[in-house]
N, C-alpha and C positions, 0 to 999 in steps of 0.2 A: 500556385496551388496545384496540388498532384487531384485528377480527376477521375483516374481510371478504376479507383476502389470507393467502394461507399461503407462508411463506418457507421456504426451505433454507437456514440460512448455515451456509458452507463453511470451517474454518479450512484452511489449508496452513502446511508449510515449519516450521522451526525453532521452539519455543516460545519464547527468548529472555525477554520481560519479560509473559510472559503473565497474571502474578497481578497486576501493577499495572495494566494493561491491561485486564480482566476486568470490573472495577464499570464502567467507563464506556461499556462493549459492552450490559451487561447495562442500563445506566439509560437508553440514545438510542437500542436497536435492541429487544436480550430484551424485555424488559418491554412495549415500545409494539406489539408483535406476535406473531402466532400462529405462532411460529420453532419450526424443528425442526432443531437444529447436529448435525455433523457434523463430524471432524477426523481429517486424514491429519499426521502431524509424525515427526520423524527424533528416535534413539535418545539424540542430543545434544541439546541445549537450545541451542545455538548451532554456527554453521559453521563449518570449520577451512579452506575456500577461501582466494581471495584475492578482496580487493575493492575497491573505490573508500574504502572508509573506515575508520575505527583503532577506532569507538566498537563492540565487540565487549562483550554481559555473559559472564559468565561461564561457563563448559564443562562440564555436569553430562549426568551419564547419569542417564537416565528412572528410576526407581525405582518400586516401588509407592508411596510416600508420594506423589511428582508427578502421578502416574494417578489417585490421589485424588483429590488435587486438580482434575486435570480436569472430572474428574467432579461436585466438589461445585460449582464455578464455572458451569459449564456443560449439566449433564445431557445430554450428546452421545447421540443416537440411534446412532451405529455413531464407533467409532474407529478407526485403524489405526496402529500404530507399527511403523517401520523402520528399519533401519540402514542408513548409506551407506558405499555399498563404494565406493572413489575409486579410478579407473582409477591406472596408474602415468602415462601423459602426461597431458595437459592446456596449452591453448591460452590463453597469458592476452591478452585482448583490451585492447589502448588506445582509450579511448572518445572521438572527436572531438570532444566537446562540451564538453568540457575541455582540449581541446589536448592532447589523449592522456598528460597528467600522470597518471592513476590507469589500474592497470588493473584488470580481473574476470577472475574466472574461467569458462572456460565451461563448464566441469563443474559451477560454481556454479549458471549460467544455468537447464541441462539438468535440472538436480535442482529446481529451482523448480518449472520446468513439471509435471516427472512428479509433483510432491506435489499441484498443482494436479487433474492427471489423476486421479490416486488417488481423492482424497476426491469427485471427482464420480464416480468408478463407485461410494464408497459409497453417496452420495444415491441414484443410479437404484435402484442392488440391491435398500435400502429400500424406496423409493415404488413397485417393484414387487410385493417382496410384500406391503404392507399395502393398494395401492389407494390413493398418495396423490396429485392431481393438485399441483403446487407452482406458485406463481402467479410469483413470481422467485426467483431464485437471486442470495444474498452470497457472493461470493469475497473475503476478504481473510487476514491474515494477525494471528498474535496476539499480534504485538509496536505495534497500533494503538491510538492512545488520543484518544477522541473525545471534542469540548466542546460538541456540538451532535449536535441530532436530525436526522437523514435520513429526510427525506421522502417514503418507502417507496407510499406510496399518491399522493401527486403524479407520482411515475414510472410505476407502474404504469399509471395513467390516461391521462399522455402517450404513453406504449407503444402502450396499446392504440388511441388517439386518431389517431396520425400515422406509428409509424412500423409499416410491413407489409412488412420485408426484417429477416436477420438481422444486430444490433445487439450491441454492449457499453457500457454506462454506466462510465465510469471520474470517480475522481473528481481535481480539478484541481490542477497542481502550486502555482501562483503568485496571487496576490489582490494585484492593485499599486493601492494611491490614487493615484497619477500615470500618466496616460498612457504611459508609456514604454514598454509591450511592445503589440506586435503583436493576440500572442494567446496562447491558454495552450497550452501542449506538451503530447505525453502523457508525460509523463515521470512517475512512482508510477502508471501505469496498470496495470502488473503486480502490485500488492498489493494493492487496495481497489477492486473494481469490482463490476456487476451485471449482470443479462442474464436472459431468460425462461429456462426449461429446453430449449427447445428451440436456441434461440439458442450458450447453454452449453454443448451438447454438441457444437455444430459448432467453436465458439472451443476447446475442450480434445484435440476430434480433429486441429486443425491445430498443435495444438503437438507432436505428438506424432514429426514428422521434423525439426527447426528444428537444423542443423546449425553451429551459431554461430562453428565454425574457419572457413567460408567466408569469413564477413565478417571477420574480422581486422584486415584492413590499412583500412576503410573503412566500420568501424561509427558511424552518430552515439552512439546509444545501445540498447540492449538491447531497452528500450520501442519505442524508433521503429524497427526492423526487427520486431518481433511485429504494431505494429499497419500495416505494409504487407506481411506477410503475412496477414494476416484480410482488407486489406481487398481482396488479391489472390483473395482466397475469397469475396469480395462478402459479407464482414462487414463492419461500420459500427463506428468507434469516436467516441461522444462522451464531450462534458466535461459531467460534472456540475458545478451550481452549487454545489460542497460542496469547502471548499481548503483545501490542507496549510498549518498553522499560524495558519489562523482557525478552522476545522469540527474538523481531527484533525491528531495529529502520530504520525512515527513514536520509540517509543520504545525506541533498541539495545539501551542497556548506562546501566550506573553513567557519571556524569560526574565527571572526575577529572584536577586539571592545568588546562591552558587550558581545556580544556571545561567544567569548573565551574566555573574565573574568569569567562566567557560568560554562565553563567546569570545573573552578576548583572551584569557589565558591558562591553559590546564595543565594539568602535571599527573602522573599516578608513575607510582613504583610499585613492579611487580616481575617476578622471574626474573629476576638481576638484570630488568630493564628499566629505564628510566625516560618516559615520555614524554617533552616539552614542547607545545604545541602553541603558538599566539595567533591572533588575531583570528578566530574559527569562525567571524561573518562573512569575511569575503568569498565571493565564489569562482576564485581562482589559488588553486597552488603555488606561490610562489619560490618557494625554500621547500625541499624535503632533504635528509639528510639522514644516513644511519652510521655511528662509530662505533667501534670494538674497541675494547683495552684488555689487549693481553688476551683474549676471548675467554673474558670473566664476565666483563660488565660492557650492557649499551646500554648507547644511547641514538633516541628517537627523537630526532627534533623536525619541526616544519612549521611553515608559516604560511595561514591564508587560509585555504579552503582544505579541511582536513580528507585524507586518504580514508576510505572506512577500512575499520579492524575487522577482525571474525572473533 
């Protein structure tokens, strides 16, 4: 166990798959530090908004059996469970980044942030009355399931090293072996990131008016207006080297229908490329492979634990 940092991590939002989720928090983060959790979560176990996607688990009210659960998973220093009372309107936003095919909710949006806000006034409440100084702060969410360690004391180090303005460490949507993107978006910035305490309280303060009917007509994505409002508050947002479907994935719901056909074999044709993909449960790479013909047509094939796209 590394000693020398004292963390807060934060759960938020919805418990959804939080028991499978649980051993691999507690083997790449619990275990390797001196963490004190915290969790703010809604009376359901999953959202009834609208959203960009179908993989929904199941819909269970909190129970004392589940709080046990919490409990025995986690030993959470302060809890807090809530119900969501859902206005009668609500604003569903088309997100541009998808060519406004899906939308979201922004009541969905709003109740994110506030579960965010929640559990950090738990953290403060605590570390006030007991005297505790906390070296960073984990925000994420505990429908995360991580295959690799984060490197908690490498950032902390780099922090304290370089940067001296208020920052968020988020971690990265995309990890491509071919050159073809740019750069990495902040797109999962809003579920898995990190920040000092002091940093954290200024990021949780500015979510607290984010009015998301404005942007409607002109949203790229939900990420990308939070993070050009922080950085309009001369908050910083970087990418960490830690990316969705090499380091961590998120996990919704049971897979069921295409989506479980997926897990073991997918295919999409697109851009005179052709992507053949098997066995997507394992969580190891075993096959990645890209051919050219004539440089008309590829192909993408691999097997095991898939690369993420952008």
């Amino acid at each position: 166990m590394t000693q020398n940092i004292k963390i807060a991590v934060q759960f938020f939002g919805h418990l959804r798959t939080f028991k499978k989720c649980a051993v691999s928090i507690q083997k790449h983060i619990l275990s390797k530090y001196d963490c004190d959790v915290f969790m703010h979560t809604w009376s359901e176990t999953e959202h009834s908004t609208q959203t960009w996607h179908n993989l929904k688990s199941e819909i269970k009210t909190l129970n004392e059996q589940i709080i046990q659960q919490i409990e025995l998973l986690y030993q959470p220093k302060m809890t807090l469970v809530e119900k969501q009372i859902l206005p009668e309107d609500d604003t569903l936003i088309a997100c541009m980044h998808n060519k406004k095919a899906k939308m979201i909710s922004a009541n969905g949006m709003k109740f994110m942030l506030k579960s965010q806000i929640k559990v950090n006034e738990l953290r403060k409440q605590y570390a006030k009355k007991n005297g505790i100084n906390y070296d960073i702060i984990l925000m994420l969410r505990p429908d995360i399931y991580l295959y690799s360690d984060l490197d908690i004391n490498k950032i902390v180090k780099e922090c304290n090293a370089v940067i001296d303005y208020p920052a968020r460490y988020c971690v990265g949507n995309a990890l491509k072996k071919s050159g073809t993107c740019a750069f990495t978006s902040d797109m999962l910035s809003d579920v898995f990131y990190l920040a000092t305490p002091s940093s954290m309280d200024l990021i949780v303060d500015a979510f607290k008016n984010i009015k998301f009917e404005k942007f409607a007509d002109k949203l790229w994505t939900p990420e990308n207006l939070i993070t050009n409002i922080l950085f309009k508050k001369g908050i910083a947002t970087f990418a960490l080297l830690y990316f969705f479907n090499r380091d961590f994935e998120i996990i919704r719901g049971s897979y069921c229908g295409k989506e479980k056909r997926k897990r073991f074999i997918s295919f999409k044709l697109s851009h005179k490329t052709l992507r053949l993909h098997l066995f997507g449960f394992m969580t190891k790479n075993l096959v990645s492979m890209d051919f050219h013909i004539v440089n008309l047509f590829n192909i993408d094939f691999s097997i095991g634990k898939p690369h993420a796209k952008c």
